[in-house]
Each structure stands twice: as structure tokens, then as C-alpha cells.
GUKOLNU-81368 format. One record per residue (C-alpha): residue in one letter; x, z, y; residue number from 0. Coordinates in nm, 2 decimals, m for minus. Layout:
<zalums>
A, X, Z, Y, NUM
...
</zalums>
This chain:
<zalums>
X, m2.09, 0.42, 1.19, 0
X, m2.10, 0.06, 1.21, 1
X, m1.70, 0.03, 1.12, 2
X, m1.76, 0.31, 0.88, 3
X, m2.00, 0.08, 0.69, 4
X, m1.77, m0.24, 0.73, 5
X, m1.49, m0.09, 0.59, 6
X, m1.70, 0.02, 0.29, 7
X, m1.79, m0.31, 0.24, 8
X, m1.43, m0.44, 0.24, 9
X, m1.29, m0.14, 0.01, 10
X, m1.57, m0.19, m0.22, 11
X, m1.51, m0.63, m0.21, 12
X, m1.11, m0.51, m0.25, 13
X, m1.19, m0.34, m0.57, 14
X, m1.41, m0.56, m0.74, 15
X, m1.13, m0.85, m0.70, 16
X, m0.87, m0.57, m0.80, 17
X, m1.05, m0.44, m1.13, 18
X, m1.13, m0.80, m1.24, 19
X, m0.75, m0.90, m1.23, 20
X, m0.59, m0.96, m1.49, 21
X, m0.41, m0.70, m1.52, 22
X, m0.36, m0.63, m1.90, 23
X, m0.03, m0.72, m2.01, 24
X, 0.11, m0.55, m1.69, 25
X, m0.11, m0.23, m1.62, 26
X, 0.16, 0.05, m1.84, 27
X, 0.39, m0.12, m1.58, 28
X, 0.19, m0.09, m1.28, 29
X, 0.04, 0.26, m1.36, 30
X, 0.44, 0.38, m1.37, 31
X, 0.52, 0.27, m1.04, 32
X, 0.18, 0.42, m0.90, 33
X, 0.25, 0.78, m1.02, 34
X, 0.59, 0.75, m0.94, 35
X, 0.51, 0.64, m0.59, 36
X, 0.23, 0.86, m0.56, 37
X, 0.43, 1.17, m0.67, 38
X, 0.74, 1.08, m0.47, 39
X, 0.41, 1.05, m0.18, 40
X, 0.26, 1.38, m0.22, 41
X, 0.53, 1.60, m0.31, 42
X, 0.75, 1.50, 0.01, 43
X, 0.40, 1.55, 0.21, 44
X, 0.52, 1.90, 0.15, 45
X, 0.87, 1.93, 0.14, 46
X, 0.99, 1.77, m0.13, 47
X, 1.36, 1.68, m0.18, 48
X, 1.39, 1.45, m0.44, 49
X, 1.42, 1.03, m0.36, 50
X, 1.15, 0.80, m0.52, 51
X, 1.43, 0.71, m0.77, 52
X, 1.50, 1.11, m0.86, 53
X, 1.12, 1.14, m0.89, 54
X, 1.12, 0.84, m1.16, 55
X, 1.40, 1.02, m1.34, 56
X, 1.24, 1.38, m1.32, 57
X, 0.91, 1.24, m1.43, 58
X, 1.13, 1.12, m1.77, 59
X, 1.24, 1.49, m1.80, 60
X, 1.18, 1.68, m2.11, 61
X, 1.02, 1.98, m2.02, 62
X, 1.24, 2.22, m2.19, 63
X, 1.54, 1.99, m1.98, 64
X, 1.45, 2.09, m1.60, 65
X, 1.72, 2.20, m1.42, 66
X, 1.61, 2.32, m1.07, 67
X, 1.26, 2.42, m0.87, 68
X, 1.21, 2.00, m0.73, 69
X, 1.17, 1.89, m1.08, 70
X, 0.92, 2.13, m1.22, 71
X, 0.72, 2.04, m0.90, 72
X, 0.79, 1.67, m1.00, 73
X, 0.67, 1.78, m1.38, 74
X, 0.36, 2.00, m1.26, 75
X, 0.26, 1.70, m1.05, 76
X, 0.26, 1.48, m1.41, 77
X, 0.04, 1.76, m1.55, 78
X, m0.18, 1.77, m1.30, 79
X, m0.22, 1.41, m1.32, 80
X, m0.32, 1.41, m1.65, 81
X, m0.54, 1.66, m1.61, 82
X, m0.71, 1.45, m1.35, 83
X, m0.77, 1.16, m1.54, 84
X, m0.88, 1.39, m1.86, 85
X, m1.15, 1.50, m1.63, 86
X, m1.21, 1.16, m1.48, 87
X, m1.25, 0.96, m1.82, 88
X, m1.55, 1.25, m1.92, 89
X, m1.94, 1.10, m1.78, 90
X, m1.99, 1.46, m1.82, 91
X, m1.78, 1.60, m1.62, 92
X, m1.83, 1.77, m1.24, 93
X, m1.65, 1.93, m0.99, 94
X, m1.67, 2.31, m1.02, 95
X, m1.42, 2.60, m0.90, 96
X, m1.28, 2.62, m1.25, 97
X, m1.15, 2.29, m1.22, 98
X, m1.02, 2.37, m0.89, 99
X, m0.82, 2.65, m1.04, 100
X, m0.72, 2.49, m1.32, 101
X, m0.53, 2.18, m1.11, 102
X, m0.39, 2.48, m0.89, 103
X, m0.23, 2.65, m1.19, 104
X, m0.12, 2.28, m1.32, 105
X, 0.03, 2.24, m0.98, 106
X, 0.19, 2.57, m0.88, 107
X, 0.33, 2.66, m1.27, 108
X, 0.65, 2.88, m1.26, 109
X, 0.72, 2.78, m0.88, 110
X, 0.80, 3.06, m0.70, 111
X, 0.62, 3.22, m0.41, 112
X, 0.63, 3.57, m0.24, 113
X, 0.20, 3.56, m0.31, 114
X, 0.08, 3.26, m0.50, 115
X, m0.02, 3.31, m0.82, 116
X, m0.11, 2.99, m1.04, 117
X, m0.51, 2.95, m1.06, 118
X, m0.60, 3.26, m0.85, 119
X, m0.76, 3.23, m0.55, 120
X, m0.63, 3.43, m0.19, 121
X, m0.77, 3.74, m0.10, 122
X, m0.58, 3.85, 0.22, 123
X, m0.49, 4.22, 0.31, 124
X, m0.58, 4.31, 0.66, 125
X, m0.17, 4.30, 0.72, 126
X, m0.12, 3.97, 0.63, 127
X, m0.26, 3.69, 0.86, 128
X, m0.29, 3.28, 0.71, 129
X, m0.26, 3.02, 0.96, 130
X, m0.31, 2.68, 0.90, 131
X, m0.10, 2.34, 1.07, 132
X, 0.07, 2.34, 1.41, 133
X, 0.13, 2.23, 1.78, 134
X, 0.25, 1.87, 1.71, 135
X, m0.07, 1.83, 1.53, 136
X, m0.37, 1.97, 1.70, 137
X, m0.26, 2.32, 1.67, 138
X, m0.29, 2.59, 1.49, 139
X, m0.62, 2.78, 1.30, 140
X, m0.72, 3.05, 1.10, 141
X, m0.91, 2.99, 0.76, 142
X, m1.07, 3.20, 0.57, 143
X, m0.85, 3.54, 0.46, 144
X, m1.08, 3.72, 0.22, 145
X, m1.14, 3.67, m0.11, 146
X, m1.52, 3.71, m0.16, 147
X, m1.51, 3.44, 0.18, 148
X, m1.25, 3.22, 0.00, 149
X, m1.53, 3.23, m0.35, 150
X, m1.80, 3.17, m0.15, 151
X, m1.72, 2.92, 0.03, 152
X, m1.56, 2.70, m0.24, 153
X, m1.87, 2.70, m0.47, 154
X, m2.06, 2.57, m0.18, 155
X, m1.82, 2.33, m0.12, 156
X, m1.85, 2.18, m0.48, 157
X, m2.27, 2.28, m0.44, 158
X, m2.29, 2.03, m0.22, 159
X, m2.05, 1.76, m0.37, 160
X, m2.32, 1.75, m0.64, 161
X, m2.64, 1.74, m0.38, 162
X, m2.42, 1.44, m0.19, 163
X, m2.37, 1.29, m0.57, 164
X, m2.76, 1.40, m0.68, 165
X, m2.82, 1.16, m0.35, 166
X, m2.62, 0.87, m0.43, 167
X, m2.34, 0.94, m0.15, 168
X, m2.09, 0.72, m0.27, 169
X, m1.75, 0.87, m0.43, 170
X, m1.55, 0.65, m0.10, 171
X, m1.78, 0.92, 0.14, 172
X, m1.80, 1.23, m0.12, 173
X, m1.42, 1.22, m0.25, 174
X, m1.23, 1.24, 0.10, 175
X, m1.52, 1.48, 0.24, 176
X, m1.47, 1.74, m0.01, 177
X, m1.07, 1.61, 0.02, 178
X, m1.14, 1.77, 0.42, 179
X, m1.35, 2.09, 0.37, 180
X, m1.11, 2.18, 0.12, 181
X, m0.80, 2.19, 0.32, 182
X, m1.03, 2.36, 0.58, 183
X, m1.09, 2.62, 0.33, 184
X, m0.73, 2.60, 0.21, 185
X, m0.79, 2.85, m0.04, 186
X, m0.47, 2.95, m0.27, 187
X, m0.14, 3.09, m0.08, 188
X, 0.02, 2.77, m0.20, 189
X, 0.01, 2.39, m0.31, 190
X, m0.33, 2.37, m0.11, 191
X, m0.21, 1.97, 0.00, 192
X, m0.10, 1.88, m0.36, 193
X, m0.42, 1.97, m0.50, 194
X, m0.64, 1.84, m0.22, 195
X, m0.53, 1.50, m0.28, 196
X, m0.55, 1.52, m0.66, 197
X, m0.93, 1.66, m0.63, 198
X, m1.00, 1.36, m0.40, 199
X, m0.80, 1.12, m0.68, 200
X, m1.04, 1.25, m0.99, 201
X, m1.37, 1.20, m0.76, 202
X, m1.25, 0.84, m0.75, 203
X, m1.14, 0.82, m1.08, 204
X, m1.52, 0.91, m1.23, 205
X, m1.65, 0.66, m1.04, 206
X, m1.41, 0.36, m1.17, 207
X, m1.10, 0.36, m0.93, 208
X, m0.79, 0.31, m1.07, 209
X, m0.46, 0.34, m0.99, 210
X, m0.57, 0.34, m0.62, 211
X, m0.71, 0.70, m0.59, 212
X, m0.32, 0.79, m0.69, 213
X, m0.13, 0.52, m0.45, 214
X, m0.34, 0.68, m0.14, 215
X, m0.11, 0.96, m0.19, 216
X, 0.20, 0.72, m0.04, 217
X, m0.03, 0.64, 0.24, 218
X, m0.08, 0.98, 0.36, 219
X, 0.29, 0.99, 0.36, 220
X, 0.34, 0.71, 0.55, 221
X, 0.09, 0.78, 0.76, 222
X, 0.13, 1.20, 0.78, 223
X, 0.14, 1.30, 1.15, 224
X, m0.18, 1.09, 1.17, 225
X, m0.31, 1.29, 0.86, 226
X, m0.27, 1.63, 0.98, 227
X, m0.36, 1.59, 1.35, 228
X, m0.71, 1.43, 1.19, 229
X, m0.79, 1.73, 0.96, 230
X, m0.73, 1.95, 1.34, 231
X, m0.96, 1.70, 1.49, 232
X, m1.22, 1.67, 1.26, 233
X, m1.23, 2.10, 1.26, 234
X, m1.26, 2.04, 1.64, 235
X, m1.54, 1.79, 1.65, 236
X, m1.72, 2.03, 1.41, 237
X, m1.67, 2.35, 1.64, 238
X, m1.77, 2.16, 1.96, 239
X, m2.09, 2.02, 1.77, 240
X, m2.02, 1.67, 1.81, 241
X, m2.23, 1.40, 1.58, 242
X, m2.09, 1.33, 1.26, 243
X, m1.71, 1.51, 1.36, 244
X, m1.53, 1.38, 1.05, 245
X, m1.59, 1.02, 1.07, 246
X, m1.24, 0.99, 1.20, 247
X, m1.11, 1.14, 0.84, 248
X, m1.33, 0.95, 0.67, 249
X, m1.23, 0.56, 0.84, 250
X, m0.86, 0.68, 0.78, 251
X, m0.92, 0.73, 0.40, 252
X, m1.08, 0.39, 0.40, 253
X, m0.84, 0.23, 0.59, 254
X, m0.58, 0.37, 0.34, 255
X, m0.77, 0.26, 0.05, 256
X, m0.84, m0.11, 0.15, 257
X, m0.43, m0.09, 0.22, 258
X, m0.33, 0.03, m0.13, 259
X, m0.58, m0.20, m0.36, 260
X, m0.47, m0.49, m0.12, 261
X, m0.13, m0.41, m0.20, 262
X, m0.21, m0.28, m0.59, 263
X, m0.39, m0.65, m0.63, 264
X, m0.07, m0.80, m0.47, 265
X, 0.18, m0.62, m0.68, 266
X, m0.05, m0.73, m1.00, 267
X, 0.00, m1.07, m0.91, 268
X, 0.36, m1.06, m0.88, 269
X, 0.38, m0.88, m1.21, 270
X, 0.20, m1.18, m1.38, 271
X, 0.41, m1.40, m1.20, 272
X, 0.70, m1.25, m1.35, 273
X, 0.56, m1.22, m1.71, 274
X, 0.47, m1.60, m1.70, 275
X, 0.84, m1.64, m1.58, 276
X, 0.98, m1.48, m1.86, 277
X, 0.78, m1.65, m2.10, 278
X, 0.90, m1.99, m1.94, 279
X, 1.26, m1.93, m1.92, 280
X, 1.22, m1.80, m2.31, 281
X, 1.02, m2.15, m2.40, 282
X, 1.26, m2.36, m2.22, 283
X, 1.54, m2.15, m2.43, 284
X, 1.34, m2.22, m2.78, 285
X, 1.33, m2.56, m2.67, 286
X, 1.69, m2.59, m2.57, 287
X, 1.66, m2.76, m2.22, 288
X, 1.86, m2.41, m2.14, 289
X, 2.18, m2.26, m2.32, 290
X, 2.24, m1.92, m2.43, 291
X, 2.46, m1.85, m2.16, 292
X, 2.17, m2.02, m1.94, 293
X, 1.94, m1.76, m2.06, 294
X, 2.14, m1.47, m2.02, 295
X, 2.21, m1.58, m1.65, 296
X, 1.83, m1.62, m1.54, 297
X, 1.75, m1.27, m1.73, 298
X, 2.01, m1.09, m1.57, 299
X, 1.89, m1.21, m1.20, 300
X, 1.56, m1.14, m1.33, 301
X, 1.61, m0.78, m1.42, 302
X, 1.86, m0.68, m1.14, 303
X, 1.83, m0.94, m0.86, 304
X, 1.86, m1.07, m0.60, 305
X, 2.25, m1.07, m0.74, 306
X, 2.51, m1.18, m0.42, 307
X, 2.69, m1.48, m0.59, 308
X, 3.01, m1.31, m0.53, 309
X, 2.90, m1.04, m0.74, 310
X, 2.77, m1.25, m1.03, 311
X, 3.10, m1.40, m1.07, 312
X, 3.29, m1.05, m1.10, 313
X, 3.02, m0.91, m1.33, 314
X, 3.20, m0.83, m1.66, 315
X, 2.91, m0.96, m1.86, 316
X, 2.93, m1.32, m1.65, 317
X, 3.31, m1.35, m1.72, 318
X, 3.22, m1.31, m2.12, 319
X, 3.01, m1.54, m2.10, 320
X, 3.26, m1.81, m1.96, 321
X, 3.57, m1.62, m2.12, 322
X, 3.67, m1.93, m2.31, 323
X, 3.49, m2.20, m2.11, 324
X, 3.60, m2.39, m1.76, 325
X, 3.53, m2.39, m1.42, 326
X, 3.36, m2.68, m1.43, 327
X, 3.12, m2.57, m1.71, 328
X, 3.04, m2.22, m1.47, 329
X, 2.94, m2.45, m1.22, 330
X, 2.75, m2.69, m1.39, 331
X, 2.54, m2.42, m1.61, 332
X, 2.46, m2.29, m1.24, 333
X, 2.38, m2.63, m1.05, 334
X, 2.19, m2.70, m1.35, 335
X, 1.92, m2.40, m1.35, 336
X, 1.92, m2.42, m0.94, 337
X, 1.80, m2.75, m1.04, 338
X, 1.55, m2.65, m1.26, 339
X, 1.40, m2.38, m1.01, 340
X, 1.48, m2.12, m1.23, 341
X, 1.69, m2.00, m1.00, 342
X, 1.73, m1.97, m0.59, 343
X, 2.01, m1.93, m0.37, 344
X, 1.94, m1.75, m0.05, 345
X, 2.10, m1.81, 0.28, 346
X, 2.32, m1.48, 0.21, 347
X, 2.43, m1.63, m0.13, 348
X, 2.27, m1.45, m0.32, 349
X, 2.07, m1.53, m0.64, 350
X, 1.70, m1.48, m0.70, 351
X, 1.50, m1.55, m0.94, 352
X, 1.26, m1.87, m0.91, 353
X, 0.94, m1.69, m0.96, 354
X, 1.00, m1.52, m0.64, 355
X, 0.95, m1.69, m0.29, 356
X, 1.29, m1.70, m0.06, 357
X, 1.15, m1.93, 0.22, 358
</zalums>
């Protein structure tokens, strides 16, 4: 209990120096790469297809555009995220089985399934059996089949998300807790992981999270065969009546947050970095201690780098630049912005841009 509470500590400290960054003129551009990251996260958790760079371009999709079953999960997934943080940005709202539903339906729309149906809970017949995880992870178990069990059994669940909320639990306890005893439950045919991790996400939301609640997602993926074989062992510890059996869970969320808002506050940083760049390299352009062509270079390695020399210098936009100018001048517009530290030169020759560190 006593690392349980020192990591609280640390994810709470974490936080309060991420939410007081700032973070501004960079947060559209952070929140992008979050949900991108985070759907690319969850989605492969469970089979997903598609690379982080096809889950940035399906997220772009029109609607009316998709083309195949990976991108409507990629486009349910955006739903569902924006149904979280509808919920989230309400002081009103609470977890209830509605809501439950409601993310299911967002989550499983028009996928298809031999039993799932979008919002509607499972009610086994006696010929069909569930089972839940697998060998590799601490075997195999059977959760609840029937549907008055399944109904039952989730409105406790969010019952006693309210009494741990009623007692001041905080959300970094509550949210993976009910994240847990939901998977236990695991109560549509279908998309039980995906919406699992978004419930957890919105309990963190209403209590002021951002953008981390969403990046744990990547974590779990990182991190999966640890994931599953702690939901097995947590189920265990409870069975065999052991004190507090989903500690182990819990210290594995917290780990995973104190990762991603150390990482969140580092990306920040690096996006300021970058925005203070680009105002400097536009100043010393205004100014004219840099050229046009100056300009264009730095932006380019800015937007694209690090460039490989050897590739600058073949790039048809870098041989209009110098279409009517020497050697000599190439060379010297170069030298110059090396000089300046606008620009770096790697041991592998290749070209960086001087807000970033090379050392």
C-alpha cells in the first residue's frame, strides 16, 4: 500500500506541473497526436490492422468516404471519444449503464458480428458458452452468461463507483477499478476492451485529466501481455481471498499514468520549443539577417527533418531555389545558417533543425 500511495503522490505532482504548462498555443496540436496514438493504442489491443499513420488518415475520413471494416472501427473510436469528453465536460454527469451502452453502440456501430448487437447487453443461451483470455496469460474463465446476471451486475458495478465517489475515493483508484470489474463482467459479445478503456478515460476526464486518460491507451499496448495476465491475476487474488487482490492492476495503471503525463509534459515542451523556433527563424527573416532562400531551407528541415544532406541537394524544391545561383552561393547560404544554429548537421549528414538537440 505504501508504493500504492507513493505513486499517487507522483501522478498527482506529474499532473499539476503538466496542467500548468503552457500549453495553449500547442494543445489542438498535442490533443491530435494523443487520439491518434491512443486510437492506433487501443484498436491494435484488439486486432487492429491499420499503422499509426493509416489511423491518422482514417481519423480524416468523411464518414460517408469509409471504405473497409478498420476504418469504421478507427471512426467509431472518434465517436466514442467525443462522447467521452461530452460526458466528461458535464459536473452533472455519472456513470450509469446507459452510458455504458451508449459508448458500446458508439464503439461497435455497423461492425459486424455473428451476436453483437450495438448497445445491447449479452444474454447467453444455454448452447453457447463465453470464455474470457487465455493460457499465455493466466488462463482462461468464465464470466457471467445470462442476461438478468450481466444487468445485475453492471448496476452494481456503477452503484458502487458512486459510494467510492460519495467517499472521496479518488478518480486515479475509482477509474481503473471500475476499468477491472468491468472486463470481469465483460458484458456485450464484442468491443468489451475498447470500451473498458474509454469508461476509465471519462472517470478521469471529470475529475480534470487531460489528454492523459487517452495516451494510457498506448501504454496498455506497449505493455499488453502485462495487461492481460494482471486482469487473470487480480480475478485470482480475489477467488483465493487474498487482501486487497487488485492492487497489482491498480500500481500498473499508475505506473502508466506517471509515464504518459511525463512524456505528455515532455512532448509540450518540445512543441513550445518548436513554436518559439519558428517565430525566430520568421523574425530573423523580417529582419533580413536570413534570405528567402535561407528561410525556405530552415522551414523545410523544420517540417520534414532530419533531411540527409544528400537528399536536400536532389530535392526539386532546393534546386529552384539555386536554379540560377552558384555553387558557391549553395554553400555559403548553408555554412551561414549552420553558423547561426539554425541549423545542425549530424554525424550521418543529415540536417536537423537547431531547436532540436543532436549531441
Amino acid at each position: 500500500m505504501q508504493t500504492l500511495e507513493t505513486l499517487l503522490l507522483r501522478v498527482n505532482d506529474a499532473h499539476q506541473r503538466f496542467h500548468t504548462s503552457p500549453l495553449s498555443p500547442i494543445a489542438n496540436h498535442l490533443e491530435k497526436e494523443v487520439i491518434v496514438s491512443s486510437v492506433y493504442g487501443t484498436n491494435s489491443i484488439e486486432g487492429g490492422a491499420l499503422s499509426k499513420t493509416e489511423t491518422q488518415s482514417a481519423l480524416e475520413l468523411d464518414p460517408s468516404k469509409i471504405q473497409d471494416i478498420e476504418q469504421r472501427r478507427v471512426l467509431n473510436l472518434k465517436q466514442a471519444y467525443q462522447l467521452s469528453r461530452q460526458a466528461a465536460s458535464d459536473p452533472n454527469w455519472q456513470l450509469d449503464v446507459e452510458f455504458i451502452k451508449a459508448m458500446h453502440a458508439a464503439i461497435t456501430d455497423q461492425l459486424p458480428h455473428e451476436r453483437n448487437q450495438p448497445g445491447v447487453l449479452r444474454d447467453n443461451s444455454k448452447s453457447i458458452t463465453t470464455y474470457v483470455g487465455d493460457p499465455a496469460h493466466g488462463g482462461r474463465y468464465k464470466p457471467p452468461q445470462y442476461g438478468k446476471d450481466i444487468i445485475r451486475l453492471s448496476e452494481a458495478l456503477v452503484d458502487w463507483h458512486q459510494q467510492l465517489k460519495d467517499q472521496q475515493i479518488p478518480a486515479l483508484i475509482r477509474a481503473p477499478l471500475v476499468h477491472l470489474y468491468y472486463e470481469l463482467i465483460h458484458p456485450f459479445w464484442d468491443g468489451n476492451g475498447r470500451v473498458g478503456r474509454v469508461l476509465e478515460a471519462t472517470l478521469l476526464q471529470a475529475e480534470g485529466f487531460k489528454y492523459a486518460p487517452f495516451a494510457l491507451a498506448h501504454y496498455y499496448f506497449e505493455n499488453i501481455d502485462r495487461y492481460f495476465a494482471l486482469f487473470n491475476l487480480s480475478r485470482k487474488q480475489a477467488m483465493k481471498k487474498r487482501p486487497f487482490p487488485n492492487t497489482a492492476f491498480v500500481e500498473f495503471f499508475l505506473q502508466g499514468m506517471l509515464i504518459s503525463l511525463n512524456k505528455l509534459h515532455d512532448r509540450a515542451n518540445n512543441l513550445i520549443n518548436i513554436l518559439l523556433f519558428e517565430i525566430e527563424i520568421k523574425r530573423r527573416y523580417d529582419q533580413k539577417t536570413i534570405n528567402a532562400r535561407q528561410y525556405a531551407i530552415v522551414s523545410q528541415v523544420l517540417n520534414a527533418g532530419p533531411i540527409p544532406l544528400s537528399e536536400l541537394r536532389q530535392a526539386p524544391w532546393y534546386m529552384a531555389l539555386y536554379e540560377s545561383r552558384t555553387d558557391k552561393t549553395r554553400q555559403r547560404d548553408l555554412t551561414a545558417l549552420r553558423e547561426l544554429g539554425l541549423v545542425k548537421l549530424d554525424n550521418e549528414k543529415r540536417l536537423w533543425p537547431g531547436c532540436f538537440d543532436i549531441a
